[in-house]
Backbone of each chain as ProteinMPNN parsed JSONL, in Angstrom:
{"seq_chain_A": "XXXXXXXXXXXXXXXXXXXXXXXXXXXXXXXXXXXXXXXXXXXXXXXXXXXXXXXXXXXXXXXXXXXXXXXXXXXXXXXXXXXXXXXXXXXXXXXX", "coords_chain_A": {"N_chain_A": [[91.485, 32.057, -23.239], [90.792, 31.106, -26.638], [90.02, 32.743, -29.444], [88.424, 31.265, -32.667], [89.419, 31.457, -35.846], [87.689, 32.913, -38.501], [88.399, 30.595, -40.471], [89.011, 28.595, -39.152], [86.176, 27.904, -38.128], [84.69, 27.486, -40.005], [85.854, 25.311, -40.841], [85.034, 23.552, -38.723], [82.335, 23.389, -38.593], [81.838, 22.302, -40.565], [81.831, 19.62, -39.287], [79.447, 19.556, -37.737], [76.327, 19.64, -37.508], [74.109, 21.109, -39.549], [74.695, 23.81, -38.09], [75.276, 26.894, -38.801], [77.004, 29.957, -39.152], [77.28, 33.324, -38.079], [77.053, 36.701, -37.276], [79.425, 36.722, -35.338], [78.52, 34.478, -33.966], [77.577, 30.597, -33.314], [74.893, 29.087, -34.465], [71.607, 27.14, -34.077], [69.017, 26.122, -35.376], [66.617, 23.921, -34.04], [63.695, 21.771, -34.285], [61.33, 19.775, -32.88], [58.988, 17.081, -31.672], [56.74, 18.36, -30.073], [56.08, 20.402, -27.563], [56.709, 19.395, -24.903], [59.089, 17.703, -25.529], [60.734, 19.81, -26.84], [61.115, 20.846, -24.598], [62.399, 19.168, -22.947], [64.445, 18.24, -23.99], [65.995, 20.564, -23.716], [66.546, 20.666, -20.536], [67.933, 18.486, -20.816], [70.523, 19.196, -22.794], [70.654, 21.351, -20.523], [72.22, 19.722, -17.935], [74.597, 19.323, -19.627], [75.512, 21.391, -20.463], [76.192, 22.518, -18.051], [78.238, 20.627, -16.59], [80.129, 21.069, -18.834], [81.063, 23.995, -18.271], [79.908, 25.681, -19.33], [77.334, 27.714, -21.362], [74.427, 27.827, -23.428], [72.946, 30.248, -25.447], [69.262, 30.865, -25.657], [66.298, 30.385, -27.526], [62.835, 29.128, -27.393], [60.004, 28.753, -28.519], [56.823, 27.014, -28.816], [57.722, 24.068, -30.538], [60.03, 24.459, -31.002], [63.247, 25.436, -30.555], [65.868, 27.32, -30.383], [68.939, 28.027, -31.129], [72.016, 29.848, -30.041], [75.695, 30.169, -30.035], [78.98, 31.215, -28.218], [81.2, 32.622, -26.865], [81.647, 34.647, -23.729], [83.648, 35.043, -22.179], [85.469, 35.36, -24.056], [85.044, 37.68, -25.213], [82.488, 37.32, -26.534], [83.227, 35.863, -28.854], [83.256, 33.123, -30.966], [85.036, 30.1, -29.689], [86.634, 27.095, -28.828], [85.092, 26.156, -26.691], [82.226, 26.635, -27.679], [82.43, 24.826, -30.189], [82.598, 22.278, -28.71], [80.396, 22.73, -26.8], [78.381, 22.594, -29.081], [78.62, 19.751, -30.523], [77.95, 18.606, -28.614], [75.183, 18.717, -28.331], [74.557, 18.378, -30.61], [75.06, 15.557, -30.791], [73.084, 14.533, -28.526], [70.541, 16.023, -29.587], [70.398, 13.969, -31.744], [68.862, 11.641, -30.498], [66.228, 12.43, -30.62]], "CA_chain_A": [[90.484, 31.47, -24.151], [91.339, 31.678, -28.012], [89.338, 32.616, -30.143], [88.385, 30.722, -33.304], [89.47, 32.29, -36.957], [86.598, 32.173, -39.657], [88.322, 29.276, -41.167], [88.52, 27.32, -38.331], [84.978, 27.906, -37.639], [84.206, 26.889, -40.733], [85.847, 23.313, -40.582], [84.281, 22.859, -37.48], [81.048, 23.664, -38.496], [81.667, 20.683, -41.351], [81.95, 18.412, -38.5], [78.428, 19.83, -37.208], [75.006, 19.237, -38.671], [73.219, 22.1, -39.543], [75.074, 25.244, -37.519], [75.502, 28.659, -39.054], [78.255, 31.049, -38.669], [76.554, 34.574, -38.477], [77.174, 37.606, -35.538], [80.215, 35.92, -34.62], [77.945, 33.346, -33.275], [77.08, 30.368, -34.35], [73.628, 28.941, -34.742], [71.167, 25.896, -35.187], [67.19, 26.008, -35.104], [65.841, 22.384, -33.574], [62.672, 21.065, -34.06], [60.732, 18.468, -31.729], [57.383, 16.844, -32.178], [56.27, 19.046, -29.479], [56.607, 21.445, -26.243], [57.086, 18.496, -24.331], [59.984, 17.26, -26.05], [61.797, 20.379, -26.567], [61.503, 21.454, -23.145], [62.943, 18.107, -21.984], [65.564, 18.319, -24.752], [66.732, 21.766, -22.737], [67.017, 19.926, -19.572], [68.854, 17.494, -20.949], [71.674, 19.885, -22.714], [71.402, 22.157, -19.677], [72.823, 19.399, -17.664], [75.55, 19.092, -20.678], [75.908, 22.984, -20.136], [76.529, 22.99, -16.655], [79.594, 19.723, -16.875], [81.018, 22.199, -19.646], [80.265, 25.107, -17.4], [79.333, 26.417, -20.879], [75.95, 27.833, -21.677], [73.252, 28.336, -24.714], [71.732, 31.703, -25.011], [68.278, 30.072, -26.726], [64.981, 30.654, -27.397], [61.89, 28.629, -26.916], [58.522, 28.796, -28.884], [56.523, 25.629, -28.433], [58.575, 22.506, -30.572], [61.174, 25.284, -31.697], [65.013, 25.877, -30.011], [66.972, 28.202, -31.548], [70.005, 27.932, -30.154], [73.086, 30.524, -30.493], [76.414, 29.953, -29.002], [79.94, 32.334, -28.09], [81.98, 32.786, -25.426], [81.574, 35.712, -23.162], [84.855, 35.596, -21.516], [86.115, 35.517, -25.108], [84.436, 38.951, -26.271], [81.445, 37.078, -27.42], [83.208, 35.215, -30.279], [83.567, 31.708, -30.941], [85.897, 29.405, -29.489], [86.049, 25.62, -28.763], [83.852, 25.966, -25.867], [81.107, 26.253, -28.037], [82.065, 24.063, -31.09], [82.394, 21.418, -27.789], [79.033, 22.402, -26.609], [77.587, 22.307, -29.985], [79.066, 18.864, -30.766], [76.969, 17.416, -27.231], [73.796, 19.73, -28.674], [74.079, 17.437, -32.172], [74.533, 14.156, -29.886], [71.708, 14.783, -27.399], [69.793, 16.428, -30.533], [69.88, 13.051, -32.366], [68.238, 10.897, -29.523], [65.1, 12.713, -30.175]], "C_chain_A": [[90.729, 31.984, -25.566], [90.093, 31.131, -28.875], [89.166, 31.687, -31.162], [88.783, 31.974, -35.133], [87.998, 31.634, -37.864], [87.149, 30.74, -40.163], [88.488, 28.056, -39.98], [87.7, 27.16, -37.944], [84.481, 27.294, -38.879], [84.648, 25.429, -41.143], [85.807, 22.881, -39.655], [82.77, 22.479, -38.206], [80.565, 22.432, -39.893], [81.12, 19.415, -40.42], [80.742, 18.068, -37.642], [77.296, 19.593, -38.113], [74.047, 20.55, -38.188], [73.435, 23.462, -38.826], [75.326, 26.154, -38.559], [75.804, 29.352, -38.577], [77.356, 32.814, -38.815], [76.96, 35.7, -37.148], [78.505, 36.737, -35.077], [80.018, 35.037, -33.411], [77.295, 32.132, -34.171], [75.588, 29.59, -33.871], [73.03, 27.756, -35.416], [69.425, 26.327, -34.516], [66.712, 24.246, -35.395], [64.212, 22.785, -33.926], [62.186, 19.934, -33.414], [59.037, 18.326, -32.043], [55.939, 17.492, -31.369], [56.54, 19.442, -28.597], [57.574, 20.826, -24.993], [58.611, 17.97, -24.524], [61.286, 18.505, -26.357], [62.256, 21.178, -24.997], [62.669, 20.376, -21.924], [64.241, 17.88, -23.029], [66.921, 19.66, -23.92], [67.104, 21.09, -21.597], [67.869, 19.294, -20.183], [70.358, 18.03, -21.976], [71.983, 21.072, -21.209], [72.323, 21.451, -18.96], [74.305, 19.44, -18.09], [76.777, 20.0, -20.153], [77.42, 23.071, -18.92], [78.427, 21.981, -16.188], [80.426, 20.676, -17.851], [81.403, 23.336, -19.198], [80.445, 26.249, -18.394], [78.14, 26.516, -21.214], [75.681, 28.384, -22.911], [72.884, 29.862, -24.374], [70.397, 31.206, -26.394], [67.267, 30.468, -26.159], [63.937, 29.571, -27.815], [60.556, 28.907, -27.669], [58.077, 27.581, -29.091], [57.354, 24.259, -28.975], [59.455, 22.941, -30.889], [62.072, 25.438, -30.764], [65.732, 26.145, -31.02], [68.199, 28.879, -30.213], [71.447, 29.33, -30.391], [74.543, 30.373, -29.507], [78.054, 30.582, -29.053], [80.166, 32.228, -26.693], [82.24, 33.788, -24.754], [82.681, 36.353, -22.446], [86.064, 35.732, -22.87], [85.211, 36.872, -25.772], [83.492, 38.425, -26.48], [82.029, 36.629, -28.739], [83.137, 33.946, -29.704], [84.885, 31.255, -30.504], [85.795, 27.935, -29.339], [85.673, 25.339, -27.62], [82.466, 25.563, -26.541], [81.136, 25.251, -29.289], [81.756, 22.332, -29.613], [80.675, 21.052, -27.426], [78.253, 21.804, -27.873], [77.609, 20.783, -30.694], [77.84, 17.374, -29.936], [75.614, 18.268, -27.603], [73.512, 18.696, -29.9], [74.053, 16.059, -31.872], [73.036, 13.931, -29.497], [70.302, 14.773, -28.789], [69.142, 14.234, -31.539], [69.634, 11.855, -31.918], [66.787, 11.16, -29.686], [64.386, 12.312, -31.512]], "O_chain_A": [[90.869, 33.196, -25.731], [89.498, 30.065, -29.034], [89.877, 30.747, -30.805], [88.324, 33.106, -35.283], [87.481, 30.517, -37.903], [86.358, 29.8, -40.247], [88.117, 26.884, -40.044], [87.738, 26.225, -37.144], [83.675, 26.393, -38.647], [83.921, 24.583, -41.662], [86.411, 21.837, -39.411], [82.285, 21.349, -38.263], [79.474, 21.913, -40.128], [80.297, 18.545, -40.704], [80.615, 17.025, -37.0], [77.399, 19.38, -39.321], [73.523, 20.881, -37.125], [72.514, 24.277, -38.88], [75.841, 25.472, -39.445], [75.251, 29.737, -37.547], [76.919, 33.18, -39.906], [77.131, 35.21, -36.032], [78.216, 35.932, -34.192], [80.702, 34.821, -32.411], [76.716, 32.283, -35.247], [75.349, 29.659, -32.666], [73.332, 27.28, -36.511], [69.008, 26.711, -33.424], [66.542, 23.603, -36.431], [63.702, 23.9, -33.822], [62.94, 18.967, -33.52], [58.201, 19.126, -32.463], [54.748, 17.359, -31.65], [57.625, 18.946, -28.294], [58.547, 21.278, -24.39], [59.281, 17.86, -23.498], [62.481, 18.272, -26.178], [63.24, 21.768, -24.551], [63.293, 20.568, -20.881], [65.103, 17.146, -22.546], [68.133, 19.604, -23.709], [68.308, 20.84, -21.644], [68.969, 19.798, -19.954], [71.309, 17.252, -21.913], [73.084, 21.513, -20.883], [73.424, 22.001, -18.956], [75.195, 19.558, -17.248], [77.933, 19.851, -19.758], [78.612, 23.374, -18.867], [79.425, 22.497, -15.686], [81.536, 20.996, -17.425], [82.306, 23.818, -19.883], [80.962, 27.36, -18.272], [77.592, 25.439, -21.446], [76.398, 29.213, -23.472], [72.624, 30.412, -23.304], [70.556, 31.206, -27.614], [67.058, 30.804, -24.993], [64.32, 29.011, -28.843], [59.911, 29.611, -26.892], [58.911, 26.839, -29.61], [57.672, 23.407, -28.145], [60.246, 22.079, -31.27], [61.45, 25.67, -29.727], [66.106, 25.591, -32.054], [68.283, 29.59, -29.212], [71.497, 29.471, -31.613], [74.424, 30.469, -28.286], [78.501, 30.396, -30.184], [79.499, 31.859, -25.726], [83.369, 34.166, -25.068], [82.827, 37.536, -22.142], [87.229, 36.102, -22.724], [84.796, 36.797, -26.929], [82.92, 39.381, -27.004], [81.418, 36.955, -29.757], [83.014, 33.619, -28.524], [85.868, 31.903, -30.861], [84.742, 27.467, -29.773], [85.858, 24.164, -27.301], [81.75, 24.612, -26.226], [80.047, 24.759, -29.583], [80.823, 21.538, -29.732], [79.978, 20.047, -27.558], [77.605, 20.76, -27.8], [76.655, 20.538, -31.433], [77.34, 16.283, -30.211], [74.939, 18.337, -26.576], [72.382, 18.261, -30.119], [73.266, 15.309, -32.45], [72.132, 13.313, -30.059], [69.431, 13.917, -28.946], [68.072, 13.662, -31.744], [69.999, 10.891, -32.591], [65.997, 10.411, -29.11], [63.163, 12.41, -31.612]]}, "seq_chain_B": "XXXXXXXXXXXXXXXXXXXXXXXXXXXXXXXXXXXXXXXXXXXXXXXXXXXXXXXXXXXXXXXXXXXXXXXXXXXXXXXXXXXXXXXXXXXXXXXX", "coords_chain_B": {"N_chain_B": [[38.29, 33.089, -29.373], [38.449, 35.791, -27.66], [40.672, 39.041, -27.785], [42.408, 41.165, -25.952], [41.383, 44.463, -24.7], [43.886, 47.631, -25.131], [43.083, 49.269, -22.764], [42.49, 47.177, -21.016], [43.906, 45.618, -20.924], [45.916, 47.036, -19.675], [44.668, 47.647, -17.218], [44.566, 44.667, -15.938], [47.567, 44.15, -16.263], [48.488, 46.164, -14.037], [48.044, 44.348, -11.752], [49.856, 42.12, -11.865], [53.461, 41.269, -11.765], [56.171, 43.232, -12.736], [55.388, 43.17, -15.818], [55.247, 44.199, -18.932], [53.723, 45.705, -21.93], [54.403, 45.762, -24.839], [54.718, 45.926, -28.477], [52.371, 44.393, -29.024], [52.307, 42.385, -27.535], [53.217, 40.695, -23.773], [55.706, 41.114, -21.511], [58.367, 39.539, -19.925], [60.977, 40.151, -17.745], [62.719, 38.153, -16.103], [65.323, 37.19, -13.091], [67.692, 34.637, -11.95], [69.285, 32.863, -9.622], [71.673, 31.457, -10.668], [72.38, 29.177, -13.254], [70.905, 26.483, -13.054], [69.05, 27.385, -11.525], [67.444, 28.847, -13.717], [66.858, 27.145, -15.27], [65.35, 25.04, -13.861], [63.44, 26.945, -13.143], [62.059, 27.265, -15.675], [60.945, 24.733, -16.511], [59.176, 24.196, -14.396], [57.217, 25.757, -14.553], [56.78, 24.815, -17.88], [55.103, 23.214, -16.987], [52.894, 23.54, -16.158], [52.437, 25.245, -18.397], [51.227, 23.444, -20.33], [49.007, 22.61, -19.05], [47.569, 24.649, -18.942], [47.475, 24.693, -21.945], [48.786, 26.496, -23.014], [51.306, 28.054, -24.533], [54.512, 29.836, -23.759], [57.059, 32.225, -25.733], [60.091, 32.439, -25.203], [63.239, 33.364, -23.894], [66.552, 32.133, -22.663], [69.535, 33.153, -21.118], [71.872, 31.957, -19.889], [71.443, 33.219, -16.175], [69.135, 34.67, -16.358], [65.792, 35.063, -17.791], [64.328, 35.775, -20.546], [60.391, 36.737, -20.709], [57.997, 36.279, -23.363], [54.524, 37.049, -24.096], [51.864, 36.165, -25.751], [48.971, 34.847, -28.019], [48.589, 33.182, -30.677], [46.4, 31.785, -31.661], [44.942, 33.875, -31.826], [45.339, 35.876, -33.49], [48.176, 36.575, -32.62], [47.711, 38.305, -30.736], [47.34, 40.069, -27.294], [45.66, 37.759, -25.13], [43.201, 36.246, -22.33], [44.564, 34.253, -22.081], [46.803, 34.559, -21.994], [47.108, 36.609, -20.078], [46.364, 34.754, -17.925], [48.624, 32.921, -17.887], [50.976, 34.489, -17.193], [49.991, 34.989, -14.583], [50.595, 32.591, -13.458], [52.645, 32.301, -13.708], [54.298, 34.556, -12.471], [53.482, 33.379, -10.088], [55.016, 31.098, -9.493], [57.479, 32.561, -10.338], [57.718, 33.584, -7.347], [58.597, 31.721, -6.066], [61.124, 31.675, -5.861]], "CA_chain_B": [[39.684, 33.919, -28.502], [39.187, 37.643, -27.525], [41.847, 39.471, -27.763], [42.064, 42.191, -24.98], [41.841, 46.213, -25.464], [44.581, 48.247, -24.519], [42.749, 49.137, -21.613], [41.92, 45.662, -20.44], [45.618, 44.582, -20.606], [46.496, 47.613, -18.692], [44.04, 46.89, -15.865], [45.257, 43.066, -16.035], [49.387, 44.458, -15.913], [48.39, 46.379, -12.488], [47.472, 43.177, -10.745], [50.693, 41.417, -12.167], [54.788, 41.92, -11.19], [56.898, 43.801, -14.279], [55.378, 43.143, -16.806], [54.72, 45.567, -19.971], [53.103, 45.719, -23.297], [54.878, 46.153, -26.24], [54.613, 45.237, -29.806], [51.172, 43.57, -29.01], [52.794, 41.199, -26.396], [53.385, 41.274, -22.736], [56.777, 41.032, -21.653], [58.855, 39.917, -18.382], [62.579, 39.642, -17.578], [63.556, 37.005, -14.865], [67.044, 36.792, -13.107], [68.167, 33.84, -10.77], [70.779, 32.649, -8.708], [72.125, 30.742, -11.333], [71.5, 28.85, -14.923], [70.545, 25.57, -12.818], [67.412, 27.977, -10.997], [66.519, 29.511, -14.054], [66.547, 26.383, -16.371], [64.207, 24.751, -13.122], [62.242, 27.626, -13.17], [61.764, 27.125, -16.832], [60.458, 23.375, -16.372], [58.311, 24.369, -13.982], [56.237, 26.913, -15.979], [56.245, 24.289, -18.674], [54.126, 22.14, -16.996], [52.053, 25.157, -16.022], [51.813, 25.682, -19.55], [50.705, 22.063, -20.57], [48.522, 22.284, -18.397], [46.625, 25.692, -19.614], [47.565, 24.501, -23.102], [49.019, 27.903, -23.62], [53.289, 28.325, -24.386], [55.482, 30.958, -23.593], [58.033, 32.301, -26.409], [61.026, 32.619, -23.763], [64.787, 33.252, -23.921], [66.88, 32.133, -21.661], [70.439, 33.298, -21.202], [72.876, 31.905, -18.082], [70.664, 33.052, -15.447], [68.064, 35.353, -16.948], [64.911, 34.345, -18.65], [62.728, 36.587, -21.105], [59.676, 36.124, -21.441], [56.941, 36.843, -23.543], [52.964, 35.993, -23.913], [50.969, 36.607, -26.985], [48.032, 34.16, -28.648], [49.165, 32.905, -31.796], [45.527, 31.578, -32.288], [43.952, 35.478, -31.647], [46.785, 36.618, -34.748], [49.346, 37.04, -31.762], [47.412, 39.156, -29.396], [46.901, 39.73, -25.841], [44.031, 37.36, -24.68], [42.81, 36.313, -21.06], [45.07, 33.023, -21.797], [48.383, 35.231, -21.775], [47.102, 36.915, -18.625], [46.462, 33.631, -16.528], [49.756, 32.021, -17.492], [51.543, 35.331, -16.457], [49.649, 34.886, -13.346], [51.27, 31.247, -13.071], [54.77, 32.61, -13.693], [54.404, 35.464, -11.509], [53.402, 33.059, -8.461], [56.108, 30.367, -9.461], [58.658, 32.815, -9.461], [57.903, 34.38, -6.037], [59.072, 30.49, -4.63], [63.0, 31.397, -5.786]], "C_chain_B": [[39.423, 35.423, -28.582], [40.483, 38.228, -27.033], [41.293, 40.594, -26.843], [42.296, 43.537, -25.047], [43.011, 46.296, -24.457], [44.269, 48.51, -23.447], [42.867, 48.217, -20.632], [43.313, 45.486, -20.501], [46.297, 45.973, -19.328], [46.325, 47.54, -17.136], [44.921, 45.665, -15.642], [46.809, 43.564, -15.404], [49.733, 45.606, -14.43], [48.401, 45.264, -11.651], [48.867, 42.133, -11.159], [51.984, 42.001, -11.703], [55.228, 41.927, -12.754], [56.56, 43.224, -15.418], [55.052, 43.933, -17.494], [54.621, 44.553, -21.076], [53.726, 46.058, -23.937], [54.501, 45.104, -27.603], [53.648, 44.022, -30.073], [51.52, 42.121, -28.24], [53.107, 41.643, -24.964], [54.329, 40.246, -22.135], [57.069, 41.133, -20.549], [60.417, 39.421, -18.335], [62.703, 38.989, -16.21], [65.133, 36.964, -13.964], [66.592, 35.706, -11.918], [69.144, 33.75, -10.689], [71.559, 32.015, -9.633], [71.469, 29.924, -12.797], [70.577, 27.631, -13.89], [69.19, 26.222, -12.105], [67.2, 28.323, -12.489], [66.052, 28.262, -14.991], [65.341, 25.381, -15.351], [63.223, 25.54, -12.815], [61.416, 27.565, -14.302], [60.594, 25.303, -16.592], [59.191, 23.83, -15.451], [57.196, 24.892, -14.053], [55.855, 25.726, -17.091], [55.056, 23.215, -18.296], [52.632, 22.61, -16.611], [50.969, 25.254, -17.541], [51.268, 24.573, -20.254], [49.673, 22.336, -20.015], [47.174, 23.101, -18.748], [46.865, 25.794, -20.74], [47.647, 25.738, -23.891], [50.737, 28.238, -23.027], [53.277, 29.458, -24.631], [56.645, 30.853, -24.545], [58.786, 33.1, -25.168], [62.526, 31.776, -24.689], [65.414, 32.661, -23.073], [68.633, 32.227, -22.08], [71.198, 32.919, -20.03], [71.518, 31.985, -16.777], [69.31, 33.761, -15.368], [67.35, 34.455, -18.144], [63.731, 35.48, -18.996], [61.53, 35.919, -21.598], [58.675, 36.664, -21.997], [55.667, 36.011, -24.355], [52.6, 36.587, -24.675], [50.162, 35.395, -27.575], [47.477, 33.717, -29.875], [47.496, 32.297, -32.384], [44.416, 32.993, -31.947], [44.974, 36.301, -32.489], [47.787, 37.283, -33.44], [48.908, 38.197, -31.02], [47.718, 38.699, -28.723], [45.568, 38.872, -25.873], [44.043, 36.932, -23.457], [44.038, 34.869, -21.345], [46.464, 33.622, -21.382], [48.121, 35.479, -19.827], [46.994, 35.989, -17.369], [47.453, 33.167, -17.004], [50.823, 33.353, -17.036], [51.022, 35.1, -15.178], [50.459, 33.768, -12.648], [52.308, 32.101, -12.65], [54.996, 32.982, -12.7], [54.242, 34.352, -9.936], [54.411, 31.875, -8.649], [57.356, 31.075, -9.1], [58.995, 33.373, -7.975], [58.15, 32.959, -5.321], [60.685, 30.544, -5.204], [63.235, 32.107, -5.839]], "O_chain_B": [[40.003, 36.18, -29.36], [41.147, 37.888, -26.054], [40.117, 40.96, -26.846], [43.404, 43.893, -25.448], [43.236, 45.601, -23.467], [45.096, 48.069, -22.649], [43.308, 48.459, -19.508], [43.636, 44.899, -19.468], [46.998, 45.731, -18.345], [47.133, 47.441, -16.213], [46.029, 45.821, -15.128], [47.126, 43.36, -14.232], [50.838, 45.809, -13.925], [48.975, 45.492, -10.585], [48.766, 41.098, -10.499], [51.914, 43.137, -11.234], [54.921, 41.155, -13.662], [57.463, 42.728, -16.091], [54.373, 44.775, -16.908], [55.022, 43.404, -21.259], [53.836, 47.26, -23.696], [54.138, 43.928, -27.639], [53.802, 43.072, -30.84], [50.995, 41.026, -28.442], [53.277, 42.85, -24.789], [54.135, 39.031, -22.105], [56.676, 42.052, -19.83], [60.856, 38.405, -18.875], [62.782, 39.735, -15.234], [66.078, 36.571, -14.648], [65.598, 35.77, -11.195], [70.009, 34.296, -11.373], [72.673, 32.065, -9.112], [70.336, 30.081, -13.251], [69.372, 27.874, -13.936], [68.201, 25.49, -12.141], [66.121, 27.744, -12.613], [64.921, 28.325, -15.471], [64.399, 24.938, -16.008], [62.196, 25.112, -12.287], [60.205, 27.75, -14.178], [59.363, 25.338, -16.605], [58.106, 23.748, -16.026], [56.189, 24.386, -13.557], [54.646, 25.591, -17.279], [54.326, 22.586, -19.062], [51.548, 22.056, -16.792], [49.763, 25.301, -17.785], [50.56, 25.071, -21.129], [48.9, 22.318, -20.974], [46.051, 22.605, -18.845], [46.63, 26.931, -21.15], [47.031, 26.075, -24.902], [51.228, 28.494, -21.927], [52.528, 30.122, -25.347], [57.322, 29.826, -24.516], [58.352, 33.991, -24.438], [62.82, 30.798, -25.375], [64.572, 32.479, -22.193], [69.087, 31.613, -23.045], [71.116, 33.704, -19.085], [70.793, 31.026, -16.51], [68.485, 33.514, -14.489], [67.795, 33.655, -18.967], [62.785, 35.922, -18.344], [61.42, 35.017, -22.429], [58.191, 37.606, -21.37], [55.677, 34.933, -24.95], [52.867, 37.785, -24.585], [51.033, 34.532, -27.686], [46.288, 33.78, -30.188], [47.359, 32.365, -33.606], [43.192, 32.883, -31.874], [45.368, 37.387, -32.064], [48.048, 38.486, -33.434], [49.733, 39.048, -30.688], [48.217, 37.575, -28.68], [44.574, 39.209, -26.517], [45.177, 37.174, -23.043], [44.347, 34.5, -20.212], [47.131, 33.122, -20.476], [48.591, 34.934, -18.828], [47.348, 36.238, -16.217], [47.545, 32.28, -16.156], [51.691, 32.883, -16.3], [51.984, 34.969, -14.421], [50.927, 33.898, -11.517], [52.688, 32.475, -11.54], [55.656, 32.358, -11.869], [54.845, 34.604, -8.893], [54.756, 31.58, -7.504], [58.137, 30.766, -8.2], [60.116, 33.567, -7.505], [57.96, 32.904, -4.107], [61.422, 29.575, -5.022], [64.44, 32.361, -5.827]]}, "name": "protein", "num_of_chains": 2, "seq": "XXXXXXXXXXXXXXXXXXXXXXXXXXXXXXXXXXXXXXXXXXXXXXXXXXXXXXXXXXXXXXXXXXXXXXXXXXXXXXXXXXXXXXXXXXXXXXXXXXXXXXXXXXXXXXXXXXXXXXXXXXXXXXXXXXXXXXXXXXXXXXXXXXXXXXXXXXXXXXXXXXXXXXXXXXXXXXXXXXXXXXXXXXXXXXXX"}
């Protein structure tokens, strides 16, 4: 699994709407019109997840997902596991 | 919304499984068999929490899920609403 260099994280993250490079993770904070909606937004990338057999580490306060994403068998940096995931996170995302 | 003394949450966190008090919240770590239990354990709580119109700020990583209960309309105390949806949790997760 190969890592990503800063600059190729950063012309990924062109190709993304709204991620942030930070912790050698990168990062988007969703909004939804309510609990309902982001809870069924999670279902519907976990499925994503699980076909990738790539996961979020995210947090949850009622219409809020704050998402962060790295590769664990990569040290915890970035690779194109997660610009992948994050790609089907900005799909999914703009259904809602 | 009363918020509950230190006392009163301690009583309350006897009668409950692992949870603790910190930083004026009360706090539980989860593991399952997998992301696909914990992200259905997650759903299942939410409707929990619809239901007692009281959300859980909750992590979830792979197959662990933190969570924690505080009462954003009692300035982010403990109040009796934290302690009955811990009660939920607690008897949802004893079915996985």
């Amino acid at each position: 699994m190969n890592t990503l260099t800063r600059d190729e994280i950063d012309r990924e993250l062109k190709e993304l709407n709204g991620w942030e490079f930070s912790n050698d993770k990168i990062h988007r904070e969703l909004t939804f019109g309510d609990f309902r909606q982001a809870l069924s937004f999670m279902v519907r990338v976990g499925f994503e997840a699980e076909e990738l057999v790539h996961h979020p580490e995210w947090r949850n306060v009622y219409n809020t997902v704050n998402i962060s994403l790295s590769t664990h068998d990569a040290g915890d940096k970035v690779t194109s596991k997660d610009i992948n995931l994050a790609k089907a996170i900005d799909k999914i995302y703009k259904t809602y």
